[in-house]
TINUVO-717811 format. One line per 10 residues: their letters; for each residue x, y, z of C-alpha. Coordinates in Angstrom, 2 decimals, padded with zeros to 5 digits, always signed. Example, Ala and Ser with C-alpha at 12.3 -4.5 7.8 and 13.67 -1.06 7.14 Angstrom:
2
AS = +012.30/-004.50/+007.80  +013.67/-001.06/+007.14
***
This chain:
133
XXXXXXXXXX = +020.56/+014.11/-007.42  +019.81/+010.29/-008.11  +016.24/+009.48/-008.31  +014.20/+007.21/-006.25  +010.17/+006.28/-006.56  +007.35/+008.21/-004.52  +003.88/+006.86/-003.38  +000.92/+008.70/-003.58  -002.42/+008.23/-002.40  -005.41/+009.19/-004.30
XXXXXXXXXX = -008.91/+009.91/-004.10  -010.96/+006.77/-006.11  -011.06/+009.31/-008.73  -007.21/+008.83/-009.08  -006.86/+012.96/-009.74  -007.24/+014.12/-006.27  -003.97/+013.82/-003.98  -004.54/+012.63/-000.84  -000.62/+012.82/+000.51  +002.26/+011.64/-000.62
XXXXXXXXXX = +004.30/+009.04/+001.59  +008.15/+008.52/+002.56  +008.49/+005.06/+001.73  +011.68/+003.03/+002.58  +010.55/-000.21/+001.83  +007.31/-002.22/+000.73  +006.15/-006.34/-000.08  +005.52/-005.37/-003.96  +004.66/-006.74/-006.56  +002.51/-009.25/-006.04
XXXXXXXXXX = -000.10/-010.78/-008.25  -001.68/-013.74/-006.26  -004.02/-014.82/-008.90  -006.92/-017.09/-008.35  -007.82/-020.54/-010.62  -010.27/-023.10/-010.58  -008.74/-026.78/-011.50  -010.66/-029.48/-013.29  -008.79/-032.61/-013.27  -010.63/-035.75/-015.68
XXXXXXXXXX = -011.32/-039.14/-013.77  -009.85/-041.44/-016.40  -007.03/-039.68/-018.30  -003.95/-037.60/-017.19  -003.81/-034.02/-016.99  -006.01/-031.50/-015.97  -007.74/-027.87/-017.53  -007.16/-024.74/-015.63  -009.82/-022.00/-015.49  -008.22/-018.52/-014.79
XXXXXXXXXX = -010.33/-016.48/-012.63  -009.12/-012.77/-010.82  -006.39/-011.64/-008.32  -007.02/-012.05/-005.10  -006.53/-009.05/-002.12  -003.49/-008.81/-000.62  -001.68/-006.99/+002.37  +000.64/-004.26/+000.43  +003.06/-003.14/+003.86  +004.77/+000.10/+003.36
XXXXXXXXXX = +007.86/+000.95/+005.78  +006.76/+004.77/+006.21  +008.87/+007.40/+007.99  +008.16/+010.43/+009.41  +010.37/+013.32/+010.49  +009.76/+017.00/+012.53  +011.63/+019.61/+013.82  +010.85/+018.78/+017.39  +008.28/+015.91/+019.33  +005.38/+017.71/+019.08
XXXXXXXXXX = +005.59/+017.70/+015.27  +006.13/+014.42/+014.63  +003.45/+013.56/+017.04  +001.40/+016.16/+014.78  +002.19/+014.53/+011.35  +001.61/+010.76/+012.83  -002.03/+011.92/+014.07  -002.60/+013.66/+010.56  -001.50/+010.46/+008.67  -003.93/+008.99/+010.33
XXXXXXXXXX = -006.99/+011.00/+009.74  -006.17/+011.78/+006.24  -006.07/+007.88/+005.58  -009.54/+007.01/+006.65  -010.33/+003.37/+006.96  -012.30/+001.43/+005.23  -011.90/+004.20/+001.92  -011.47/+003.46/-001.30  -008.12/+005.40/-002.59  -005.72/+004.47/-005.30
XXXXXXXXXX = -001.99/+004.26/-004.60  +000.52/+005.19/-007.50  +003.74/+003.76/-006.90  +006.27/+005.28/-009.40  +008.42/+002.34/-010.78  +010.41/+004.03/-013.47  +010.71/+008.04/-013.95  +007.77/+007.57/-016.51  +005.86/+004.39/-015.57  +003.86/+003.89/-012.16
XXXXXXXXXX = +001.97/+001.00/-010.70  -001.43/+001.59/-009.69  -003.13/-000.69/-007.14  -007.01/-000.05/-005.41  -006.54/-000.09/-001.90  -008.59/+000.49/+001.55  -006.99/+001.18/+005.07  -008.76/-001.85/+007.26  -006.12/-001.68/+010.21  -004.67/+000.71/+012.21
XXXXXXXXXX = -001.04/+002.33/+011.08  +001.76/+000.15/+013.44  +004.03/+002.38/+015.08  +007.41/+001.47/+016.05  +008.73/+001.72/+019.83  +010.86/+004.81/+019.60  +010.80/+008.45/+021.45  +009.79/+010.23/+018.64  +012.05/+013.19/+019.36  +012.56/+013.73/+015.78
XXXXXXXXXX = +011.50/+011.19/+013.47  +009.22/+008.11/+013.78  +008.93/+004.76/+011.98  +005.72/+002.63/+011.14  +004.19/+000.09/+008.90  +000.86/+001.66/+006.63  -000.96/-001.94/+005.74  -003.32/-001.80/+002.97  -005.52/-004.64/+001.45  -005.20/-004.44/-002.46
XXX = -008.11/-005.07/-005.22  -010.32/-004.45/-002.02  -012.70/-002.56/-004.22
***
């Protein structure tokens, strides 16, 4: 069996599991980091002052599959609830089989659904705003 990385979401504590995700594609790493730039009026060059990262949208392709409509319309509704917005959780993304990444994130729009029939599986985008907290 090959491996591939999960994604969990934690509690702020980063001990309790919140749920764990079926990921099939995301927009990370990214490390948008913030400077302030001084440049002198009469010679050439200029002196960088490093500040923090900014936030960020992280966009995980999520899927979702059930044995019949009903339980895929089940486990959208309790992705939902389970990912409150406006919560602080922590999201482990497993890079390597011994080395995750671990970004602070909050929930601030609603999960994006794609058009399908959701007979037996269901696509969507989970957005979350990194360093929101």
């Amino acid at each position: 069996m090959s491996w591939h990385p999960t994604y969990k979401l934690y509690a702020n504590d980063g001990l309790t599991l919140i749920t764990e995700l079926i990921v099939t594609g995301d927009n990370s790493p990214q490390d948008p980091l913030r400077f302030y730039e001084v440049k002198g009026s009469r010679g050439i060059g200029s002196i960088i002052i490093p500040g923090s990262s900014d936030s960020w949208d992280l966009q995980l392709k999520i899927h979702i599959s059930g044995v019949n409509y009903a339980s895929v319309i089940d486990q959208m509704d309790d992705l939902e609830t389970l990912i409150v917005p406006n919560t602080e959780y922590i999201l482990k993304i497993q890079r390597t089989q011994s080395t995750t990444k671990d970004y602070n994130v909050k929930r601030i729009i609603p999960i994006t659904w794609e058009d399908d029939k959701r007979l037996y599986f269901q696509k969507g985008t989970l957005t979350l705003k990194v360093n929101s907290w």
